[in-house]
C-alpha positions as CSV (number, residue, x, y, z in Angstrom):
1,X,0.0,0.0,0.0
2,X,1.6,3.3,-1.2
3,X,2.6,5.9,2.1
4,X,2.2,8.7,-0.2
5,X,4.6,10.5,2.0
6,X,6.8,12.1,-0.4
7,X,10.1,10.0,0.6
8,X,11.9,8.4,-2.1
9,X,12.1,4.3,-1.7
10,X,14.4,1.7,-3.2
11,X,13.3,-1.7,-4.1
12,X,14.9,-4.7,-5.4
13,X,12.3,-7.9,-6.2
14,X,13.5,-11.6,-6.8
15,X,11.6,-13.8,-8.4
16,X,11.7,-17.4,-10.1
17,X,11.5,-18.1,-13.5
18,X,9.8,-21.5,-14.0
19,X,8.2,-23.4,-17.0
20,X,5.2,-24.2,-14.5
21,X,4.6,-20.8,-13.6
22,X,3.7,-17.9,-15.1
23,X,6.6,-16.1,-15.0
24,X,8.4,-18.4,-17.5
25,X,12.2,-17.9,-18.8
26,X,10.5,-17.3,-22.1
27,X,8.0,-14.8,-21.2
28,X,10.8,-12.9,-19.2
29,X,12.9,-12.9,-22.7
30,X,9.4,-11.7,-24.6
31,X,9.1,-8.7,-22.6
32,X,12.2,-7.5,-21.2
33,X,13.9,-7.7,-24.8
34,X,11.2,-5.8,-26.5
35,X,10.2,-8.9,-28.5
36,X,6.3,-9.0,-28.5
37,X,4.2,-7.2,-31.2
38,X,1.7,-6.3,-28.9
39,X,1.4,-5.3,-24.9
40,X,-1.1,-5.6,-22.5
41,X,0.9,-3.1,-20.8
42,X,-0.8,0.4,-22.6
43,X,2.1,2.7,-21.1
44,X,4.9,1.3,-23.0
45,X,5.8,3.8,-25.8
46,X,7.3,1.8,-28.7
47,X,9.2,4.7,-29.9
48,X,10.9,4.9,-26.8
49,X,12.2,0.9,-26.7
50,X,15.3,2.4,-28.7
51,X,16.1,4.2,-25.3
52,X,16.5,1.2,-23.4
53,X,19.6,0.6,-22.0
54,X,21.1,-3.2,-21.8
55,X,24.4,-4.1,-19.1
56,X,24.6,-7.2,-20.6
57,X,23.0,-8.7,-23.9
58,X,22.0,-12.3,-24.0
59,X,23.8,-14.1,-26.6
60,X,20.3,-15.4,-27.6
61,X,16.7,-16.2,-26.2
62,X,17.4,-16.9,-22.2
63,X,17.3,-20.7,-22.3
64,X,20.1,-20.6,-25.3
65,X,21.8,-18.8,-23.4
66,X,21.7,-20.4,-20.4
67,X,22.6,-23.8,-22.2
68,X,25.9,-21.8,-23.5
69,X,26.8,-21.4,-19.9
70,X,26.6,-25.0,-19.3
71,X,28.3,-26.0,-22.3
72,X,31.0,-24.0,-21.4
73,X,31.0,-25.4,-18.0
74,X,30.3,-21.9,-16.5
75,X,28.0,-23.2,-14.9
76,X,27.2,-26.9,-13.5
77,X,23.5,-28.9,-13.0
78,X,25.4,-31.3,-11.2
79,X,22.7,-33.1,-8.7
80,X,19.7,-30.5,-10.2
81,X,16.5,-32.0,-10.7
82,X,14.8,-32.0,-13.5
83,X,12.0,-29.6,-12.9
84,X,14.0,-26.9,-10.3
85,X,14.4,-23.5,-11.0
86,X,17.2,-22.7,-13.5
87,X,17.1,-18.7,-13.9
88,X,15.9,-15.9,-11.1
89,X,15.5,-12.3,-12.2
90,X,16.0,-9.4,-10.0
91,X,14.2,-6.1,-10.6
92,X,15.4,-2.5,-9.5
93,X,12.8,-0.2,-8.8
94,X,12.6,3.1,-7.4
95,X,9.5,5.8,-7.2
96,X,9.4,7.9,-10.5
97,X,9.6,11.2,-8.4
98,X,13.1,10.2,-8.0
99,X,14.9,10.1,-11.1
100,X,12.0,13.5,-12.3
101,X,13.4,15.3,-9.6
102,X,17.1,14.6,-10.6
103,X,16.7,15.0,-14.6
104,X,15.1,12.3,-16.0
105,X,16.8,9.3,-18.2
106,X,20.3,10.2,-17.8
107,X,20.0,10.4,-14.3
108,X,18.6,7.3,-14.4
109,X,20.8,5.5,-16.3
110,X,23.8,6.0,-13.7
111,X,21.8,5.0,-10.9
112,X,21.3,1.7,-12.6
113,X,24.6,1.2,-14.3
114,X,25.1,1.6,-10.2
115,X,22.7,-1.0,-9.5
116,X,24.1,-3.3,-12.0
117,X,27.3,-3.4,-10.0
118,X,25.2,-4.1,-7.2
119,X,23.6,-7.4,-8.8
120,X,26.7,-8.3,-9.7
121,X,27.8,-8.7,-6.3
122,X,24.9,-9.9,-5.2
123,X,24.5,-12.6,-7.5
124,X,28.5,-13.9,-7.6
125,X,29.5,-12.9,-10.4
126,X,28.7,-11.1,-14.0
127,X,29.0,-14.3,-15.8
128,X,26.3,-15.7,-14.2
129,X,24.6,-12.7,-15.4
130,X,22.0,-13.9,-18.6
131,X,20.6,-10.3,-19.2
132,X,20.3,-7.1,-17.7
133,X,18.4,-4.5,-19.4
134,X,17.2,-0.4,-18.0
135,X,13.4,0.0,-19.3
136,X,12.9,3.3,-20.1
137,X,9.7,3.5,-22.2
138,X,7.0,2.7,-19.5
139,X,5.0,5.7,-19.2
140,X,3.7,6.6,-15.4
141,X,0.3,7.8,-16.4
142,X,-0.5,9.1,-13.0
143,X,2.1,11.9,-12.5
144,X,1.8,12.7,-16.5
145,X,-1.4,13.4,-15.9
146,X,-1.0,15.3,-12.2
147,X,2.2,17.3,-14.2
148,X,0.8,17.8,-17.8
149,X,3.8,16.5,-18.8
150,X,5.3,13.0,-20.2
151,X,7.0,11.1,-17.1
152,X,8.6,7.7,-17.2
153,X,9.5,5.0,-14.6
154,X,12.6,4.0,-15.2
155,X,13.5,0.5,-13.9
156,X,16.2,-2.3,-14.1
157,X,15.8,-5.9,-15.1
158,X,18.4,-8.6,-14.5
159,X,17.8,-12.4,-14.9
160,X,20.5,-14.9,-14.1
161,X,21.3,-18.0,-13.3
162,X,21.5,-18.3,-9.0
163,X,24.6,-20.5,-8.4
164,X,26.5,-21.6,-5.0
165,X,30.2,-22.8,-5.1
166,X,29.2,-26.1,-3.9
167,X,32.6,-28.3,-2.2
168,X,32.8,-32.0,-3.9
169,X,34.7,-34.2,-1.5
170,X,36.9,-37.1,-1.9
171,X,35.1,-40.5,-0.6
172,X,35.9,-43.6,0.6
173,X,36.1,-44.9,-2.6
174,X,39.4,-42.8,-2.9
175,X,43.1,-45.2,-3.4
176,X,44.5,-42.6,-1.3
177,X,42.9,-42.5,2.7
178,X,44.5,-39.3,3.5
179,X,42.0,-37.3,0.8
180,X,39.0,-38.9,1.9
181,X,36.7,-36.5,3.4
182,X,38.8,-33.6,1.9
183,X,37.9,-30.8,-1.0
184,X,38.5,-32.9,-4.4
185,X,37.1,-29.7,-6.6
186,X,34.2,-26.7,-6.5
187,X,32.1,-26.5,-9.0
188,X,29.4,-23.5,-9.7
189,X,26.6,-25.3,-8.5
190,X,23.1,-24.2,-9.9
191,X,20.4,-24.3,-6.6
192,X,17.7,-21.6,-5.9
193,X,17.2,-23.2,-3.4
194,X,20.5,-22.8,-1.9
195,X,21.3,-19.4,-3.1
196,X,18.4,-18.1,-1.3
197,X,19.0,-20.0,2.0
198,X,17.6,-18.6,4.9
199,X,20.0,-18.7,7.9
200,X,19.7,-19.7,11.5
201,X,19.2,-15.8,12.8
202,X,21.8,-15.5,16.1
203,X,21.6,-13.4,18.8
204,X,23.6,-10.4,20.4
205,X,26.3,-13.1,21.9
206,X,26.4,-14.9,18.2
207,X,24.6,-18.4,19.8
208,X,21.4,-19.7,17.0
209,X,18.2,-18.2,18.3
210,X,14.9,-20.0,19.2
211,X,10.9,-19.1,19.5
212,X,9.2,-19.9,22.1
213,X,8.0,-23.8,20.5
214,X,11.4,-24.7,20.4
215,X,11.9,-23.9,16.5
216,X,15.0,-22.0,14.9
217,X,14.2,-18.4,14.0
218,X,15.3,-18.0,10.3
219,X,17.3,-14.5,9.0
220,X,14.8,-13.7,5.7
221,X,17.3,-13.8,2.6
222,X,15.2,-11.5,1.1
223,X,16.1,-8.9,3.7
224,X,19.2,-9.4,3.3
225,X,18.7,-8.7,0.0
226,X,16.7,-5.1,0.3
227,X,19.2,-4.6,3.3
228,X,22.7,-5.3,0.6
229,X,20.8,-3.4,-2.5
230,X,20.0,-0.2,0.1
231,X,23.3,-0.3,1.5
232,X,25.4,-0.3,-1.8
233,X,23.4,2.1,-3.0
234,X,24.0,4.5,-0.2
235,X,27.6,4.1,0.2
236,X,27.4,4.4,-4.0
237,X,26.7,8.2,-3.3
238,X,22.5,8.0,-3.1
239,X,22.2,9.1,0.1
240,X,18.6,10.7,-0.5
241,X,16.4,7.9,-0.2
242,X,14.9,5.3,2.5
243,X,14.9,1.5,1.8
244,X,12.1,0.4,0.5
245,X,9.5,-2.7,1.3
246,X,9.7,-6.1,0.1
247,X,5.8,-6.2,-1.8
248,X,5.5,-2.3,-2.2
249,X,5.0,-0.8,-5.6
250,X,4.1,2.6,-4.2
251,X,4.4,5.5,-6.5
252,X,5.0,8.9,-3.9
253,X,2.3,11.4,-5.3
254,X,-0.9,12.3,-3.0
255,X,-3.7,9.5,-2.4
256,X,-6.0,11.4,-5.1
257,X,-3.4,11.1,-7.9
258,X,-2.3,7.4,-6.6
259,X,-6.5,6.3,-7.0
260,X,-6.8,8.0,-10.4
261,X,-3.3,6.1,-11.4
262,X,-4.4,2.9,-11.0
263,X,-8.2,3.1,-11.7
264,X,-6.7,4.6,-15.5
265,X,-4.5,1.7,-15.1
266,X,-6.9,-1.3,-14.2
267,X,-9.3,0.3,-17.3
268,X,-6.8,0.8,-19.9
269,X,-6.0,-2.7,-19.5
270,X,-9.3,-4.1,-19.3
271,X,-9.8,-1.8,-22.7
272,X,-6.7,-3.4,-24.2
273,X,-7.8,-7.0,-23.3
274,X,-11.6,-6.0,-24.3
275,X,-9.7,-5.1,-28.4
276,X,-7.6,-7.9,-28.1
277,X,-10.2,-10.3,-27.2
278,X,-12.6,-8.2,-30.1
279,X,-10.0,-8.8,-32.5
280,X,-9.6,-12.2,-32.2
281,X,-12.8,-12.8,-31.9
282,X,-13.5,-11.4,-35.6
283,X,-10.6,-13.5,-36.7
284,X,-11.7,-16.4,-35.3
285,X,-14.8,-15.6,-37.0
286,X,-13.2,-15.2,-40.5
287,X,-11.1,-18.0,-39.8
288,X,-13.9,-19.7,-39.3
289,X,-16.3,-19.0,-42.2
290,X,-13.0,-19.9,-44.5
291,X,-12.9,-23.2,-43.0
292,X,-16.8,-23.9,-43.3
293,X,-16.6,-22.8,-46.6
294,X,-13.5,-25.1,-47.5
295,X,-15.2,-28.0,-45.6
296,X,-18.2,-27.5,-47.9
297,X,-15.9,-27.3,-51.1
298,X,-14.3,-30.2,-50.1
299,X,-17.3,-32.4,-49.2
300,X,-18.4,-31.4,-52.8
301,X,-15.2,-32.9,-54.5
302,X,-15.2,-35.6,-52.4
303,X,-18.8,-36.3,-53.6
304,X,-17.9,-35.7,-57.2
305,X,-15.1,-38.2,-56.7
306,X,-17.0,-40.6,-55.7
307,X,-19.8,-40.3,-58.3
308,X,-16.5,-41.0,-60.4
309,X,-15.6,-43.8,-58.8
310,X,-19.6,-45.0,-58.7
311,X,-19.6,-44.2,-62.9
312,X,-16.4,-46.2,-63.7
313,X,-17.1,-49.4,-61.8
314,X,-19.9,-50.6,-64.1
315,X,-17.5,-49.6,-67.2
316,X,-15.1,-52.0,-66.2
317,X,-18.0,-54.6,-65.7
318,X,-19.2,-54.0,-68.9
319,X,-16.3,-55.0,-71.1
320,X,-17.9,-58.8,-71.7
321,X,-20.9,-56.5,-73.5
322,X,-18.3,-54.6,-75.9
323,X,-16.4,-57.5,-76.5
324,X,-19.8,-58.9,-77.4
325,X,-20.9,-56.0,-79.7
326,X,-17.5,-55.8,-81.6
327,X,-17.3,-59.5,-81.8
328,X,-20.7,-61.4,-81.9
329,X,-21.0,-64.6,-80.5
330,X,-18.0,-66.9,-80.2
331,X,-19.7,-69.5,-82.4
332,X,-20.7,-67.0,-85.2
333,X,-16.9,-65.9,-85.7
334,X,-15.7,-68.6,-88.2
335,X,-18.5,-70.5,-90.5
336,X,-18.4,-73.8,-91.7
337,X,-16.0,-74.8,-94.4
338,X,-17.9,-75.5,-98.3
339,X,-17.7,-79.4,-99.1
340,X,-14.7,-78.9,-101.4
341,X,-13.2,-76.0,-100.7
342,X,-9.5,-75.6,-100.4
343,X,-7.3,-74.6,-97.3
344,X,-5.4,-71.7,-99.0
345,X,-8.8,-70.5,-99.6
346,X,-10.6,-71.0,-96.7
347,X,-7.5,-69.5,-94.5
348,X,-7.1,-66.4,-96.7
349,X,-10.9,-65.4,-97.4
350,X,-12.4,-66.8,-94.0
351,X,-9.9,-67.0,-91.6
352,X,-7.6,-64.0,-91.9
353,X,-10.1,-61.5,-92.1
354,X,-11.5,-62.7,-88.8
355,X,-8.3,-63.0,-87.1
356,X,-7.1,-58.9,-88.6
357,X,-10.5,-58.1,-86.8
358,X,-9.6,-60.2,-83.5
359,X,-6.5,-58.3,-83.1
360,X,-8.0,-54.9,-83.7
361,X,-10.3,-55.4,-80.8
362,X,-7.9,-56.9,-79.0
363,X,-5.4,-53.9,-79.2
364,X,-8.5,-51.6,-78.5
365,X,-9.8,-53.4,-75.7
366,X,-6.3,-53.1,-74.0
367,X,-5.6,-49.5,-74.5
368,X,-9.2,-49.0,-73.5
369,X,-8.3,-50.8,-70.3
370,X,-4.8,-49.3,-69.4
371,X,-7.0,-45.9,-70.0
372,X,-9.4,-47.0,-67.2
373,X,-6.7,-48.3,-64.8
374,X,-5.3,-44.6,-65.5
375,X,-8.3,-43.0,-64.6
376,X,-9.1,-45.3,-61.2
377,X,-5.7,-44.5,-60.1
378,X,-6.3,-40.9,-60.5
379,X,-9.9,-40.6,-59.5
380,X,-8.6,-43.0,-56.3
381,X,-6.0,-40.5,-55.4
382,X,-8.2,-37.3,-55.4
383,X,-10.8,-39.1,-53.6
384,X,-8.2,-39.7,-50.7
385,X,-6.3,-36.4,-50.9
386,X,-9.6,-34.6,-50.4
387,X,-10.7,-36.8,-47.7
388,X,-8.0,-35.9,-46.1
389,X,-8.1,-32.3,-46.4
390,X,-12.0,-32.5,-45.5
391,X,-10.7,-34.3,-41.9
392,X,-8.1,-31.0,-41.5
393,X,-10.6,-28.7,-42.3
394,X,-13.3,-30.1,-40.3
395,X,-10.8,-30.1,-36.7
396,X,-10.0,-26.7,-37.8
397,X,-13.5,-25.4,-38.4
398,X,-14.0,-27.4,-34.5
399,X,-11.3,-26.1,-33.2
400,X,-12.0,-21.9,-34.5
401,X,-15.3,-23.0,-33.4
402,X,-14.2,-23.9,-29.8
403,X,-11.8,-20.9,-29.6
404,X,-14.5,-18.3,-30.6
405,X,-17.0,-19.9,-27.5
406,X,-14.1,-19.2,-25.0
407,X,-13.4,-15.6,-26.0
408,X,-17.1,-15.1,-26.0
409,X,-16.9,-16.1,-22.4
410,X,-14.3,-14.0,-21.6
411,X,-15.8,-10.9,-23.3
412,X,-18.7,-11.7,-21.2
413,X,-16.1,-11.0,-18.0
414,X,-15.5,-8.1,-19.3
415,X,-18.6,-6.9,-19.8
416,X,-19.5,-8.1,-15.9
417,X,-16.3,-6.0,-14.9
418,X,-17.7,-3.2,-16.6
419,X,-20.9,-3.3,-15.2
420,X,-19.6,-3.7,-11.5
421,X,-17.7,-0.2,-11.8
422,X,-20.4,1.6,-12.6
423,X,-21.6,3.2,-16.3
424,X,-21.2,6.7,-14.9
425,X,-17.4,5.8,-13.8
426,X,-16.5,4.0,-16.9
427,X,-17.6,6.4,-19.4
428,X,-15.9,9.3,-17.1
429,X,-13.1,7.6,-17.7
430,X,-13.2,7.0,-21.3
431,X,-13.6,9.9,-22.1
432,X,-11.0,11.3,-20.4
433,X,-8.2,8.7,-22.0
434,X,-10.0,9.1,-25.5
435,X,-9.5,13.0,-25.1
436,X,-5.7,12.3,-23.7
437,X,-4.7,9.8,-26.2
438,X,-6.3,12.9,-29.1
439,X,-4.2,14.9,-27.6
440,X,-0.8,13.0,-27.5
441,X,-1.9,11.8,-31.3
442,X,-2.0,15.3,-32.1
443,X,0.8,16.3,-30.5
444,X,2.8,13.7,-31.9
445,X,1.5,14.5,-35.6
446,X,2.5,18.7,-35.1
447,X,6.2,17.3,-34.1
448,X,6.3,15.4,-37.3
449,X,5.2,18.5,-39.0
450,X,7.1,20.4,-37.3
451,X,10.3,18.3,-38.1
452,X,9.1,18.2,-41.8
453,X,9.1,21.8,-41.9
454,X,12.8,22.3,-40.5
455,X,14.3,19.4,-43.1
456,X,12.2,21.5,-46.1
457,X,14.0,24.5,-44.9
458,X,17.3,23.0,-44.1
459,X,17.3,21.5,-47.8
460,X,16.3,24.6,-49.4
């Protein structure tokens, strides 16, 4: 809960970066590295991104990079499991009051080139440093709007891999007894769990302390941490600030402006979601009305195919009745030889003529037939190709279908959201970010005439 007391806080946040959490290695690498298309976040200002400052680059996205460390044995998973926590990120944070009252961006980018000597420390070493990048394109829309004037929150992220020099001993197994139980090698160890250890707290004599139940009283880490980040800080040269609260995201302006912040806030985002959820929702819509359409197209091919296939069958079937046409009956092909005629004469008048015939019909009932087999085969395979695309297009028309029911659903959320802050409020506030994002459009388009202007005159 934000003080609003004026006094400028730093904060330093740890969190885990897990494939079974939200906060993913992947979605880290998405958003710190500018790499999505589209935010829900409505304050960042994409032409600002260019400002952004990194410490350290990743050498690619943060799980290539990570397996580059390990290749290069920077880094060891000796005796990790298989689903622990590989990467952490810290983030730097202090109110936006503070670097506005000492100049903006350039100000800010000491303090954090500061801070990044401070993470280093804190987490062992640079070169278990992924990524570490200064944000300076998040707008704070609350004090823009108390100040009239564009103010950003400058802030630091830093992912990177926690590791703990971790002692491998010689065992028993060792030929020589004098090693065993001794330091064999260290190896950088990779353990969240470990790196953020909380201690045994001691007392004022240095003897492990104790509650009341009998049960050791753990030193918080995380202290340490705000404690370490504070202190560097300080003896860095910042001396005018407080430490700040692990949890708090407080900006320092009065309890009006902080309400107005984060009611703007909680609507432009439900306004972004509401497009992006419209948006799809049309697509999902075209997508599909393309695929019922190509479901219908291809249930007409397949039926043509198979009217094809239906037509063809009995032409095969039927070649007994055109050998039958051409030929007569079997018994009718050669008559009955005169009384005395001869053999020459009965081979070259009777017989030859029949058998020129025979092979005629012979020859044109076999390329009649290879033509046929032709024709089966082809018909055959367009009757399973479109088959097949009739099965694609039908799980893609089911699964548009099913996709366009949940967004539905989730418009519907929105529309309950809306409904539960009240008409009056709602439109109060769209109209008042309609009328500032006019203004910042227009303002935008008079620089760009205004630039346009000064390169026409500095050509002429």
């Amino acid at each position: 809960m934000a003080r609003n007391d004026g006094v400028d806080r730093t904060f330093v946040r740890n969190r885990d970066l897990r494939l079974d959490k939200k906060a993913t290695p992947q979605s880290a690498y998405e958003h710190n590295e500018r790499k999505k298309q589209f935010y829900s976040n409505v304050d960042v200002v994409n032409e600002r991104t260019p400002m952004n400052v990194h410490f350290k680059s990743p050498t690619g996205t943060y799980e290539e990079t990570f397996d580059a460390l390990e290749r290069e044995n920077v880094i060891s998973t000796w005796g990790m499991k298989p689903n622990s926590t590989k990467m952490c990120e810290l983030i730097f944070d202090v109110n936006s009051a503070y670097f506005y009252n000492h100049g903006g961006y350039e100000f800010a980018k000491q303090f954090y080139a500061d801070a990044y000597q401070a993470a280093i420390k804190i987490v062992g070493g640079e070169q278990y440093i992924i990524s570490a990048v200064m944000h300076a394109d998040e707008r704070n829309r609350g004090m823009s709007a108390a100040l009239g004037e564009d103010v950003y929150h400058y802030h630091l992220h830093v992912v990177y891999v926690p590791v703990v020099q971790k002692e491998i001993l010689w065992t028993k197994r060792c030929k020589d007894p004098s090693l065993v139980g001794t330091v064999k090698k260290i190896i950088p160890q990779v353990s969240r769990v470990k790196k953020w250890h909380s201690a045994q707290a001691l007392d004022e004599n240095g003897k492990p302390m104790y509650n009341a139940k009998g049960e050791p009283v753990l030193h918080n880490s995380y202290s340490d941490l705000q404690d370490n980040f504070y202190n560097y800080m300080r003896n860095a040269g910042y001396t005018d600030m407080e430490r700040g609260e692990y949890g708090s995201t407080e900006e320092h302006l009065t309890v009006t402006q902080f309400k107005v912040e984060k009611e703007q806030q909680r609507l432009a985002s439900l306004q972004a979601e509401s497009r992006e959820k419209e948006m799809a929702i049309l697509g999902l819509e075209e997508l599909k009305a393309q695929a019922e359409g190509d479901l219908h197209d291809t249930t007409m091919e397949v039926s043509a195919a198979q009217d094809r296939l239906n037509d063809l069958t009995p032409r095969i079937k039927d070649a007994e009745a055109f050998i039958e046409k051409h030929l007569g009956k079997p018994e009718a092909l050669l008559p009955e030889s005169g009384v005395v005629e001869r053999g020459t004469h009965y081979r070259e008048e009777k017989a030859m003529p029949i058998l020129k015939h025979l092979w005629k019909v012979a020859l044109s009932l076999y390329h009649k037939l290879q033509e046929l087999r032709r024709d089966f085969r082809s018909l055959q395979s367009k009757f399973e190709s479109v088959s097949r695309d009739r099965d694609i297009y039908k799980r893609r028309w089911e699964k548009a279908d099913a996709e366009n029911e949940t967004l539905r659903t989730e418009l519907q959320d929105y529309d309950r959201v809306k409904q539960e802050l009240g008409p009056t409020q709602i439109m109060g506030l769209i109209a008042r970010s309609k009328a500032r994002e006019a203004a910042e459009k227009a303002a935008r388009q008079e620089a760009k005439r205004a630039a346009k202007s000064r390169h026409d005159r500095d050509a002429r």
